[in-house]
C-alpha positions in Angstrom: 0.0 0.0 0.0 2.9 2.0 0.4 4.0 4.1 -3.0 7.4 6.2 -2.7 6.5 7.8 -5.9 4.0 9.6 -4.1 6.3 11.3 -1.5 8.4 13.7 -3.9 8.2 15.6 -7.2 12.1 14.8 -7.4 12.3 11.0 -7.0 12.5 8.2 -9.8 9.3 7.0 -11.5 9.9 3.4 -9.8 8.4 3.1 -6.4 10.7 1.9 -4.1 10.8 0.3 -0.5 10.2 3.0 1.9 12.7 3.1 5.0 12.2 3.3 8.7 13.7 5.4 11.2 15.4 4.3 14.5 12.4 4.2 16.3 10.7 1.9 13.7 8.8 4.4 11.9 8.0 4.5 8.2 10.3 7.7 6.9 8.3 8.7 4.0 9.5 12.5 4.3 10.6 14.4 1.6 14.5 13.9 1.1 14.5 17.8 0.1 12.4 20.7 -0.7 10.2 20.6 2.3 8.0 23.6 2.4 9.5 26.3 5.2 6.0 26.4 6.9 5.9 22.7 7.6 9.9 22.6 8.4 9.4 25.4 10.8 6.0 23.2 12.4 8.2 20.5 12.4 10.9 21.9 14.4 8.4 23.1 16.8 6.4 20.4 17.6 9.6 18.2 18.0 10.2 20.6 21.2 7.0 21.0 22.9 6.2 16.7 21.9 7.7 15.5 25.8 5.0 17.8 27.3 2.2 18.2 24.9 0.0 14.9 26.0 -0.3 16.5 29.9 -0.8 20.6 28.8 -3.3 19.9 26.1 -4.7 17.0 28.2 -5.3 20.2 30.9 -6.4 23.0 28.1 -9.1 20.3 26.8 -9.7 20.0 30.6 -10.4 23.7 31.2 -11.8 25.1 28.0 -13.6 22.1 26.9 -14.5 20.2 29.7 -12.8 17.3 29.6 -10.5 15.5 27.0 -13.0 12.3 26.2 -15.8 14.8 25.4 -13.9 17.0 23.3 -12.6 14.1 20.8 -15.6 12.4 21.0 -17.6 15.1 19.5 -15.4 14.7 16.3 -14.5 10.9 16.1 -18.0 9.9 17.1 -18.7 11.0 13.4 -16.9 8.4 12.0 -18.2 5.3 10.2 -15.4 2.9 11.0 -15.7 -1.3 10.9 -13.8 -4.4 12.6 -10.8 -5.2 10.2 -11.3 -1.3 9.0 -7.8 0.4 7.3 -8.1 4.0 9.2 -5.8 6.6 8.7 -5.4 10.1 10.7 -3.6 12.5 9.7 -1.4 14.3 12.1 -1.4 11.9 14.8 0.4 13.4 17.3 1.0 11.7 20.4 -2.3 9.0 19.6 -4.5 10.3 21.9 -7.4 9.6 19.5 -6.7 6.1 19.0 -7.5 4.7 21.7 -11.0 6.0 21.5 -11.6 4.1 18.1 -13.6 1.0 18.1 -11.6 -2.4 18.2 -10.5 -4.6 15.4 -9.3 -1.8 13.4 -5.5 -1.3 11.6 -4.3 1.8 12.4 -1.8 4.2 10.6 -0.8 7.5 12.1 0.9 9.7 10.1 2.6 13.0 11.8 5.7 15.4 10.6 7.2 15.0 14.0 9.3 12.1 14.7 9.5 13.3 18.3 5.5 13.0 18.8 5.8 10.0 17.2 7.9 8.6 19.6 5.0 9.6 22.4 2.6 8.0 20.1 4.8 4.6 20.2 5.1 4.8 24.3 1.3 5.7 24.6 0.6 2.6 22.7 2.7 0.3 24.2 1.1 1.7 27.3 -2.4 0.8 26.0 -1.6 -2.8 24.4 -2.5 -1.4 21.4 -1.1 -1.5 17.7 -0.2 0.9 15.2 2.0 1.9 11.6 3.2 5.0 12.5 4.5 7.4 9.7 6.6 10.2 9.6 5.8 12.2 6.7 4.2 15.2 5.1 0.0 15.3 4.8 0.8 17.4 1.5 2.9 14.1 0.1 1.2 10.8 1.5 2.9 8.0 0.5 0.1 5.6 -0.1 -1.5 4.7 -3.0 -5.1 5.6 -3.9 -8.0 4.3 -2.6 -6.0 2.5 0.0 -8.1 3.4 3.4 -11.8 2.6 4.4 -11.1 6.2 7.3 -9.3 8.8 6.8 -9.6 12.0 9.1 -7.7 14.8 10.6 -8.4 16.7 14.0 -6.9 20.5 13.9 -3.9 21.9 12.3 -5.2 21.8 8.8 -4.7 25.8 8.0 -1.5 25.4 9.4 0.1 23.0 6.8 2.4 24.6 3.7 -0.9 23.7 1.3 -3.9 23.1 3.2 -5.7 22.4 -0.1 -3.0 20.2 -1.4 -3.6 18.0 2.1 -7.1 17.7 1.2 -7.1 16.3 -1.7 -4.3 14.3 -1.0 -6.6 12.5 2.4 -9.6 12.2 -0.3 -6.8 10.8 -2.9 -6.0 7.7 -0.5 -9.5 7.2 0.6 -11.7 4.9 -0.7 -14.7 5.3 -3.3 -17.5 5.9 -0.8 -15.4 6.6 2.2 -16.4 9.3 4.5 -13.8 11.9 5.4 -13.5 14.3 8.7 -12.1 17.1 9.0 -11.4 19.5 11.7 -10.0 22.7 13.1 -10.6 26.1 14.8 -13.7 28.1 13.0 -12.8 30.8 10.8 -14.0 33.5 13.7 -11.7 31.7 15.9 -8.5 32.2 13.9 -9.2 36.1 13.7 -9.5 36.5 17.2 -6.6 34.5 17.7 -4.3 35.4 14.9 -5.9 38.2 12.9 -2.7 39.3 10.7 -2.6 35.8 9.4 -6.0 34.1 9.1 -7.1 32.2 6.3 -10.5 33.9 6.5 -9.7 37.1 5.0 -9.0 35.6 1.8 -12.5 34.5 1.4 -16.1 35.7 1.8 -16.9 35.3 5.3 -20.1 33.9 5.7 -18.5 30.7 3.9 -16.2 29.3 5.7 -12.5 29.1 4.4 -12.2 24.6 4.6 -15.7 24.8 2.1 -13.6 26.9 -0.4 -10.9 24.3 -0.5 -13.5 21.3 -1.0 -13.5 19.4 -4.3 -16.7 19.7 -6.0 -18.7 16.6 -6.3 -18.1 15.2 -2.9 -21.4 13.9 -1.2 -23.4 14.3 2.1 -21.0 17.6 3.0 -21.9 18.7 6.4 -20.3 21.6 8.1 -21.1 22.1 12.0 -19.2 24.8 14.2 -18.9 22.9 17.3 -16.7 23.6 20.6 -18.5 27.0 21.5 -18.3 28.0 17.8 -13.9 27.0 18.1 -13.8 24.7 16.0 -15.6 23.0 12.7 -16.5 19.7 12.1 -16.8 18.8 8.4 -17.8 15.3 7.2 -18.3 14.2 3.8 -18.2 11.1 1.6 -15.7 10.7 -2.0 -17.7 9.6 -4.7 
């Protein structure tokens, strides 16, 4: 299911076998070019990955009341089966996975190899099971129509080319699949970072992650959830 082709404009035409990291982890970066937004996000979340489980753990705690609630509101969306491929983007530590229903193979693909490396103890901690990749959500390196789930929780406006990471989740998904994607509301951005939001570039009463949609997807449904701080799109690929 892997396809190296898929990972760089500058490698060979041949797919070839993709290697792993120290830890074990599929490297499936780019060996050059990487975007200066993503290599700067990389950077960062590779220093705050040690205590980024405990603080967000506490924010979700205090803003949203409570950790289990606050994920549930978006993975409760999914439509995921025993023996089920899933895939989520930006993994982070794996606090999401443990949430999903059982009998499923999970793949977690994130840009830092240090939050990967929390993601590996968390799962070893849980008994659980999972092909972690480290890699860019602009470049998956997967071939189409290889996943039955495929969803990302925040972050999305942060990547080099949201759009690009779209299409690239609805490009590995299977025919009929249906997609989630979330991240803070457009409001929420311009309260938050005003000089750079997204939302300025578009008309405001339609939200910015509609603009980027590929037509023809089915059953689109766009929910501001979280006090109106984050969105909550679901939709299915043809």
């Amino acid at each position: 299911m892997f396809d190296s082709t898929r990972i760089s404009e500058y490698t060979q035409p041949e797919s070839y076998p993709l290697p792993r990291t120290e830890d074990g982890f599929v490297h499936a970066v780019r060996p050059q070019g990487m975007e200066l937004t993503n290599a700067r996000a990389m950077a960062l979340a590779d220093k705050l990955a040690r205590f980024h489980a405990f603080a967000y753990r506490l924010y979700l705690k205090l803003r949203f009341g409570g950790e289990i609630h606050y994920r549930w509101t978006f993975l409760s969306e999914l439509n995921i089966r025993r023996g089920d491929r899933v895939l989520e983007i930006s993994v982070g530590t794996g606090a999401n996975l443990p949430i999903l229903p059982a009998g499923t193979q999970l793949y977690g693909l994130d840009l830092s190899q240090a939050m990967l490396r929390q993601a590996a103890r968390h799962l070893k901690e849980w008994g659980m099971e999972a092909e972690l990749i480290h890699g860019e959500a602009e470049h998956l390196p997967f071939r189409s129509e290889s996943f039955d789930c495929v969803y990302h929780v925040g972050g999305l406006a942060d990547f080099s080319d949201p759009s690009k990471a779209l299409r690239e989740m609805i490009r590995v998904a299977k025919s009929g699949t249906k997609l989630l994607i979330a991240d803070e509301t457009d409001r929420h951005k311009r309260e938050r970072r005003p000089r750079i939001s997204l939302a300025k570039k578009t008309d405001p009463q339609r939200p910015y992650i509609l603009t980027m949609l590929p037509a023809g997807m089915l059953d689109v449904q766009y929910e501001e959830v979280c006090k109106g701080a984050m969105y909550r799109l679901t939709f299915r690929k043809p």
